[in-house]
C-alpha positions in Angstrom: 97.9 135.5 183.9 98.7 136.7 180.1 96.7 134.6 177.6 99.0 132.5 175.4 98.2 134.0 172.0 99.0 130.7 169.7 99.2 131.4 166.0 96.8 130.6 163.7 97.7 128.4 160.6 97.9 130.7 157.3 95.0 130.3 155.7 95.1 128.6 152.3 92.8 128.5 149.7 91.1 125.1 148.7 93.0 122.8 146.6 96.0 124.6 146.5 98.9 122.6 148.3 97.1 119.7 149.1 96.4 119.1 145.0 100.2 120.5 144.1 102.3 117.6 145.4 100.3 115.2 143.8 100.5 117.6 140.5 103.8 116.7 140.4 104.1 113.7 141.5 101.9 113.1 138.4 104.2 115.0 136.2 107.5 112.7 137.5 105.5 110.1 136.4 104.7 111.5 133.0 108.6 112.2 132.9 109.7 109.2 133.5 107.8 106.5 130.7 108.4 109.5 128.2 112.4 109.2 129.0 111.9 105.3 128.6 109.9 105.3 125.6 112.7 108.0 124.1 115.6 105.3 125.3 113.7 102.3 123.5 113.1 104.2 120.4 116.9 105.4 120.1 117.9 101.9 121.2 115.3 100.4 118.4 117.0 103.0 116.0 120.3 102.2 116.8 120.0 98.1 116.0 118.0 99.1 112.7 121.1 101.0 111.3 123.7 98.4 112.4 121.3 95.8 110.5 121.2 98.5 107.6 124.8 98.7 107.4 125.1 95.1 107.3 123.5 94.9 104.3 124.7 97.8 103.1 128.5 97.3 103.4 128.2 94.2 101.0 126.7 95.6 98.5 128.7 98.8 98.5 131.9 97.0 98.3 130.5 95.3 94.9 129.6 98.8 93.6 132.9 100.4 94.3 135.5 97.1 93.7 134.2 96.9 90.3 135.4 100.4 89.1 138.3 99.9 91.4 141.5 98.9 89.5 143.3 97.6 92.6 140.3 96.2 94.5 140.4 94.2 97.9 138.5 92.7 100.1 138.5 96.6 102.1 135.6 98.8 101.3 137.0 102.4 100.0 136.8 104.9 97.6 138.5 104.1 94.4 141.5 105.9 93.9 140.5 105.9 90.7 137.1 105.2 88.3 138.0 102.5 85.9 135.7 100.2 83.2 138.3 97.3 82.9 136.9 95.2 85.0 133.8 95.2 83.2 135.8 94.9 80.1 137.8 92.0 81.2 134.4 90.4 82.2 132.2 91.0 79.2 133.0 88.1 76.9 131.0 85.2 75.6 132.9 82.3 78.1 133.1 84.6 80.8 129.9 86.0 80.8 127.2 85.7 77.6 126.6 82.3 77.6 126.7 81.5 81.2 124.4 84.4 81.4 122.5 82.8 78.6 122.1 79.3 80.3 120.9 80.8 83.4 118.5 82.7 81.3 116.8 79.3 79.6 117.3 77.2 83.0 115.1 79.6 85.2 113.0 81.0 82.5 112.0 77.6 81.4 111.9 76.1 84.8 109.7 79.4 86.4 107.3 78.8 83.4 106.6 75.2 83.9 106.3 76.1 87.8 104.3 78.6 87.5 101.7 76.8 85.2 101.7 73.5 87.6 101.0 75.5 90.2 98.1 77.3 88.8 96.7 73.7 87.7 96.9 72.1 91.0 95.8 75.0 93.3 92.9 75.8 91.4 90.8 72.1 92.4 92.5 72.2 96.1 90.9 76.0 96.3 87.6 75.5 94.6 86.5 71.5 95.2 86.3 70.5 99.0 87.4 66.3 99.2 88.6 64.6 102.0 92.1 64.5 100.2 92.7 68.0 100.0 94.2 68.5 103.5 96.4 65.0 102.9 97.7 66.7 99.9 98.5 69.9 101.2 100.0 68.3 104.0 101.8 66.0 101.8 103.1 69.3 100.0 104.3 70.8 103.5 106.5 67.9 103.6 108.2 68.7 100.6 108.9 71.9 101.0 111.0 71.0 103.9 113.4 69.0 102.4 116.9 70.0 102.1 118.0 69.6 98.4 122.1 67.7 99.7 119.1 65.0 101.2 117.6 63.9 97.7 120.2 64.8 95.1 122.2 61.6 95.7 118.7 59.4 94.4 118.0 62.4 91.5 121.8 61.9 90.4 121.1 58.1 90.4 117.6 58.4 88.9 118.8 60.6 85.4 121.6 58.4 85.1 119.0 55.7 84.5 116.9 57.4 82.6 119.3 59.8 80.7 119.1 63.0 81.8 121.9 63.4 82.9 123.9 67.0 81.7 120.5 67.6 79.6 118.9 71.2 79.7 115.7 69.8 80.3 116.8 67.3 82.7 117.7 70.6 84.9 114.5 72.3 84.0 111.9 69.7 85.2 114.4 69.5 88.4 114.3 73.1 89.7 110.4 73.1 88.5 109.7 69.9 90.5 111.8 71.6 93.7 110.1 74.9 93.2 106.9 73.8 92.9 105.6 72.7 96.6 105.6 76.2 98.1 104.7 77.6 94.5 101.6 75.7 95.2 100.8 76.4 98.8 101.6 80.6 97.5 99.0 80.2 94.2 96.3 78.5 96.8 96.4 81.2 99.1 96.3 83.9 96.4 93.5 82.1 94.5 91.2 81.9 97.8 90.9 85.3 97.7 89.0 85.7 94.7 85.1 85.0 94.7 83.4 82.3 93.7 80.3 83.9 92.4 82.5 85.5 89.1 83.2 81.6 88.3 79.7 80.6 88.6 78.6 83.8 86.4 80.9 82.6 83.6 80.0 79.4 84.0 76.3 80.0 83.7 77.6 81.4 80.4 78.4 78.3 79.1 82.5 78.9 80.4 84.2 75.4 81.3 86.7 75.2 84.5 89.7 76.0 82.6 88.4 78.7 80.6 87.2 80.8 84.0 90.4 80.0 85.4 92.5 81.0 82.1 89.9 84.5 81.7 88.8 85.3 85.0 91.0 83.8 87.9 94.6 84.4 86.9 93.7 88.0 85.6 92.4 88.9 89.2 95.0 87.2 91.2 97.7 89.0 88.7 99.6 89.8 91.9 99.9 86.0 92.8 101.0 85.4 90.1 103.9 87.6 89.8 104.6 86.8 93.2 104.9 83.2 92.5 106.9 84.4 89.3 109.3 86.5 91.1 109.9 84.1 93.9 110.6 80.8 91.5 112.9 82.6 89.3 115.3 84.2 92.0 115.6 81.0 94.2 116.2 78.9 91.1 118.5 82.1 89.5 120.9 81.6 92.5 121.0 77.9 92.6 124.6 76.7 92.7 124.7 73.0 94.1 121.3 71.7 91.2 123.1 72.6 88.0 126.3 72.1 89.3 125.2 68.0 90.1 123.0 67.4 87.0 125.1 69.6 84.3 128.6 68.2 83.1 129.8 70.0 80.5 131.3 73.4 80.8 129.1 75.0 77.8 125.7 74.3 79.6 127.0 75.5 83.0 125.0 78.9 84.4 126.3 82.1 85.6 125.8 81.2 89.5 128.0 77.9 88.7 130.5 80.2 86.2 130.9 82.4 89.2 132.9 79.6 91.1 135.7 80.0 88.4 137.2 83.3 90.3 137.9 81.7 93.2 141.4 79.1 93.2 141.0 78.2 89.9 143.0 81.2 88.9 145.5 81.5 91.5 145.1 85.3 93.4 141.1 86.3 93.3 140.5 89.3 91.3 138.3 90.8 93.4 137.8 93.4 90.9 136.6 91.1 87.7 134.6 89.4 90.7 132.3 92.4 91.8 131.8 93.5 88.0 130.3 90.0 87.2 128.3 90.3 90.5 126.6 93.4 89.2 125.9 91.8 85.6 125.0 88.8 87.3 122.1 90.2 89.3 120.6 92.7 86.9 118.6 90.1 85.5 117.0 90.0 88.8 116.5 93.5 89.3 114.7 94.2 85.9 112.7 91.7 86.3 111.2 92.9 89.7 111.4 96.3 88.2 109.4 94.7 85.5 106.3 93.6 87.4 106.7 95.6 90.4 103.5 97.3 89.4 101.8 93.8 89.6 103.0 93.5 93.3 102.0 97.0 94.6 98.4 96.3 93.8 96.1 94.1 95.4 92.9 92.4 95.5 90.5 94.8 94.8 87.2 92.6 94.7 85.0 93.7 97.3 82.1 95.5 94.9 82.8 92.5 92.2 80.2 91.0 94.3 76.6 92.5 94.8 74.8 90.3 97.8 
């Protein structure tokens, strides 16, 4: 009998094949989150540009109807560059004095907000009483309040007591709706700065309002241009406030003014429109650009105080 020769298995070195399939394997799986991870961030990229150009398209249509002399509701190039509508805007009834009046009614009005605030955040951040949290909770409630809910009882109230179509009547209105979240932002700013510098000036001989005047205010400077900023754009375009308590045409502001290109006039220009838009909000935009420097910084106080 011939011996059946059977073949031997080809040797292979240790941890060769046995370790390459699962190499792979490994790799697949490497491949495959990667792919996912690259489909989520193009999909993530994708929504931020469509919410990009929706705010985008708005405000390029403002930019390019107001040098457009036939302007529609269509965003497109001008056929041609054109001042007239700024021209036809830019007079005193038109523009100025609405302009003006919006001017005193939010200056005014962030002022006194911005002053009542300070005043009745400082106890509620410094003193501890049983009636803080009532209060603050009491505040919460205001600010969620819709202004059509109350303005029937104001409207009723400075009838009474003559404040009707008065400047200041409008003032202490947008102050006294302002205010509530004014106060809940000044609190939250004005916890954040030590009470050790207080108690330094006031082992001085400094009373309350003086450290708050000297030392609070000055370190919580970004608060309070917050606070600032905030008040006077909210109040800046109010249209349903000054439009209920203000009756005569002269005291009107521009976000009320603004309601005269629409039906009043027959056919919209939508030309005159977007070049009172732009002097409209570049009150707004200087005075962010004003204290924008106040909002970059922050609360640098953590060597103030030596433990």
């Amino acid at each position: 009998m011939t011996d059946t020769v059977v073949p031997r298995p080809a040797s292979r070195r240790p941890g060769t094949s046995r370790r390459t399939a699962p190499a792979s394997r490994r790799n697949r799986r490497r491949t495959a989150p990667a792919s996912r991870r690259n489909r989520r961030r193009t999909a993530a990229d994708a929504g931020l540009l469509v919410v990009a150009a929706a705010f985008v398209l708005p405000l390029a249509w403002v930019v390019l109807s107001a040098l457009d002399p036939h302007a529609s509701l269509r965003v497109k190039v001008p056929d041609g560059v054109t001042l007239d509508n700024f021209d036809a805007v830019l007079t005193p009834e038109i523009t100025f004095t609405p302009l003006l009046n919006s001017l005193v009614l939010c200056g005014g009005a962030t002022l006194l907000t911005v002053v009542c605030a300070a005043l009745a955040a400082y106890p509620l951040s410094r003193f501890r009483s049983r009636l803080n949290r009532p209060f603050l909770l009491t505040v919460l409630f205001a600010t969620s309040l819709p202004i059509t809910a109350i303005m029937v009882p104001v409207y009723a109230l400075f009838v009474r007591v003559n404040l009707i179509d008065t400047v200041q009547g409008t003032i202490f209105f947008f102050a006294a709706s302002q205010l509530p979240f004014a106060i809940w932002l000044m609190k939250n700013f004005m916890d954040g700065v030590p009470k050790e510098l207080e108690e330094a000036a006031w082992t001085d001989g400094a009373s309350s309002f003086q450290s708050l005047l000297r030392i609070v205010l000055p370190l919580m400077g970004p608060g309070v241009a917050v606070v600032t900023v905030f008040s006077f754009v909210m109040m800046w375009g109010n249209f349903f406030v000054p439009f209920m308590l203000l009756l005569s045409p002269d005291q009107m502001p521009a976000s009320v003014s603004i309601n005269d290109f629409f039906g009043n006039r027959g056919m919209v220009a939508y030309g005159q429109l977007a070049a009172f838009s732009i002097v409209y909000s570049t009150p707004v935009v200087l005075l962010y650009v004003l204290i924008s420097r106040r909002l970059g910084g922050g609360f640098a106080l953590g060597g103030a105080v030596k433990g």
